[in-house]
N, C-alpha and C positions, 0 to 999 in steps of 0.2 A: 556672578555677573550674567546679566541676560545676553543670550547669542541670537536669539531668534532663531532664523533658519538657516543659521550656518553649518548645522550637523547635516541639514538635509545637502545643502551645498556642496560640503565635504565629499560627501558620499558619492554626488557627478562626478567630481574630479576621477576617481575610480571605476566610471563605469563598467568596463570593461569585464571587472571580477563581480558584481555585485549583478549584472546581466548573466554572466556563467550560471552562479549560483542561484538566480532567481531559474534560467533553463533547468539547472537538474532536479530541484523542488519540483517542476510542476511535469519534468518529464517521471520522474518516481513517481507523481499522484498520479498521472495516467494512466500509466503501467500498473502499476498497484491495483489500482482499483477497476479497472476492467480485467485483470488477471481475477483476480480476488472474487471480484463476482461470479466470474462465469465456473472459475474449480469451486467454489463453495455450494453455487447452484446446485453444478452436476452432481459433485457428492453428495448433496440433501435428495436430489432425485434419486438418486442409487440409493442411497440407503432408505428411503421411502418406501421404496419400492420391495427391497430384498428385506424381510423384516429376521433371516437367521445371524446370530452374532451381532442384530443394529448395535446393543449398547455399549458392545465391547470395540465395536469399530469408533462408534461417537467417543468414547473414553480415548481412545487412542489419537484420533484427531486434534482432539480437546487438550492433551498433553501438552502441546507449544506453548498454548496461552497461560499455561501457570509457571512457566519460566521466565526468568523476569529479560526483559528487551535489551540490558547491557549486558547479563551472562549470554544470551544468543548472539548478541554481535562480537563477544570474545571468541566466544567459540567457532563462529563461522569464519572468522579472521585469523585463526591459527591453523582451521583446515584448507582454506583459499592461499595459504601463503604460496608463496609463486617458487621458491626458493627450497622451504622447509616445511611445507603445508602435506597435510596426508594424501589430497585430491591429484594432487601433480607425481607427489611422489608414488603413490599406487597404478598414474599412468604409464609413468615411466617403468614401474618394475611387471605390469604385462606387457611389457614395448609398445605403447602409445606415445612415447616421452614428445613427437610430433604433434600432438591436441593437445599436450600441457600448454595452457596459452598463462598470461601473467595475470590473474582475473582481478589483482587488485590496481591493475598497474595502465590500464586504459580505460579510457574517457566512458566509451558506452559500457563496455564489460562491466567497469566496477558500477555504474548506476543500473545494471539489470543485475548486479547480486544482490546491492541493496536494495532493491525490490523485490527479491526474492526472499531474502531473508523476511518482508514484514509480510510477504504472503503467506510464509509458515507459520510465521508467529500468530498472523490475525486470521487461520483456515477455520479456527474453531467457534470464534464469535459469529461469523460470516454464515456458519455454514449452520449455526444453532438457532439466528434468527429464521434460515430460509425452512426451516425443518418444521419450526413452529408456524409458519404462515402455510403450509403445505398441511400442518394437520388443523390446521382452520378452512379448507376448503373443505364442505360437504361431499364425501364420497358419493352420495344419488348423483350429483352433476356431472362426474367420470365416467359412471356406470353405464347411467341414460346414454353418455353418449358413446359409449363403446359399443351398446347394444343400438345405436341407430347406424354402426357401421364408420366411424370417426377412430382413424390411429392415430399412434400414441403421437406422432406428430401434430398431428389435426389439435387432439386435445390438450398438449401440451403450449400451443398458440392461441387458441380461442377458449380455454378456460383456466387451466394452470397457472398461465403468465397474467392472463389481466388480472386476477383476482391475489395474485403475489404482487403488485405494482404497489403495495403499502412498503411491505417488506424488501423491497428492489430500492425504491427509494426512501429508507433510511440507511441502510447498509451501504450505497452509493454517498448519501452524505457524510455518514459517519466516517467510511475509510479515507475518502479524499480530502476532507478537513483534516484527521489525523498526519495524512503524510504532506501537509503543507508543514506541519509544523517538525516533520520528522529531523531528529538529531540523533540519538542515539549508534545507531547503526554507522553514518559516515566518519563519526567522530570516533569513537571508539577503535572503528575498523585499523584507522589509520592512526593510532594512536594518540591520539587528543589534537593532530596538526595533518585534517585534511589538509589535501591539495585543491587546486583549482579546480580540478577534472572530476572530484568529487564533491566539492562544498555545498551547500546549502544555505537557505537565508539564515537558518538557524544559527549554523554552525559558525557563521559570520559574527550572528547577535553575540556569543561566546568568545568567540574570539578577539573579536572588536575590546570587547570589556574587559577580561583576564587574563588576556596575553598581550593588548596595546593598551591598555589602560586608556581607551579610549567609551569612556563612561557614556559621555554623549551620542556621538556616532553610534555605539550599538543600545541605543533607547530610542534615536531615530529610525533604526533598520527594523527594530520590534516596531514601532507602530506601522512602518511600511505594511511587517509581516501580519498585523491584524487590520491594518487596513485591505489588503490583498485577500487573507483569510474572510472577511466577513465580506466581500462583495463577491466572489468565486460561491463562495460556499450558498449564500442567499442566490444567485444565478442557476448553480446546479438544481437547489433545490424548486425554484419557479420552475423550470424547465421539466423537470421529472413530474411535480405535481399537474402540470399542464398536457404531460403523457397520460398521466391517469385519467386524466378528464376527458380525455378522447379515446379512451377506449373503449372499448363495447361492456 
């Protein structure tokens, strides 16, 4: 039977959760992705620069990215456990047991682990594009201008950065589309039944459908989520290319 738009309908009735979870989607892409950026810069900077052990540091970075995104959110969800987790209980046995805080167990905590968790996970992609657009910049344009007297600040803002603005924004699009859609980590963390304080639009569309059997309502919360996905995503990216265009 045709409903029209009664799943979207549905969905008002509940505002309340369905607003939560759109907040913590777009507070993890924030987070994320300006975290993401700036330690993946730095460490392409650093390793740019220091070229002893570069490939055994990049190897090592690079480690996260080939573990798959539900073995890292098991794993960070049995060391965060508040109770029986290794992190708390190793605070407690040097006598910190007073900064064992509950990290799965509040509103912003658990949304800056799960952000933390996709900043490990994505440091190697992040930081493999910025390495490659760094050794695309012509060393004479460094050079010349170290020898006209320009530190590594100076050169780091008037040649480094505008000439990375390719690499700035894809990396900026990529991570932020990715963690609109991010489910693994909250879902997992919490054993397949986040709470409010951590859901997601995602973790709703899932929910919605295999645990309320509510087939429509989460087919309407997916087109919300690529409705939202492709206007966010086409915005950041106007915005970034309209940076490049003004720069020097």
């Amino acid at each position: 039977m045709f409903v029209g738009l009664a799943n979207f309908a549905f969905l008002l009735r509940d505002e309340s959760r369905l607003l939560t979870a759109l907040g913590n989607t777009l507070f993890i892409s924030v987070v994320t992705t300006i975290v993401l950026n700036v330690g993946s810069l730095a460490i392409a900077l650093i390793l740019a620069r220091d070229r002893k052990l570069n490939e055994m540091y990049k190897a090592l970075l690079f480690m996260p990215v080939v573990i798959s995104r539900v073995a890292s959110a098991i794993i960070f969800g049995c060391l965060l456990d508040p109770t029986s987790g290794f992190v708390n209980y190793s605070l407690r046995a040097i006598g910190l047991g007073k900064i064992a805080l509950p990290w799965l167990g509040t509103h912003v905590v658990s949304l800056l682990v799960i952000s933390a968790i996709i900043v490990w996970g994505g440091l190697g992609v992040s930081m493999t594009i910025y390495i490659a657009g760094l050794k695309a910049i012509p060393a004479e344009l460094t050079e010349a201008a170290s020898i006209d007297g320009a530190g590594s600040l100076r050169r780091f803002r008037h040649i480094t950065l505008p000439l990375l603005a390719p690499a700035l924004t894809v990396n900026f699009c990529l991570i932020f589309i990715s963690c609109l859609k991010v489910f693994d980590e909250p879902w997992l963390i919490y054993h397949a039944t986040p709470p409010r304080i951590s859901s997601t639009v995602s973790t709703i569309i899932v929910w919605e459908a295999f645990s309320g059997s509510q087939f429509g309502v989460s087919a309407a919360v997916a087109v919300a989520l690529f409705v939202l996905t492709l206007v966010l995503g086409f915005s950041v990216l106007f915005l970034l290319r309209a940076r490049e265009r003004r720069m020097p």
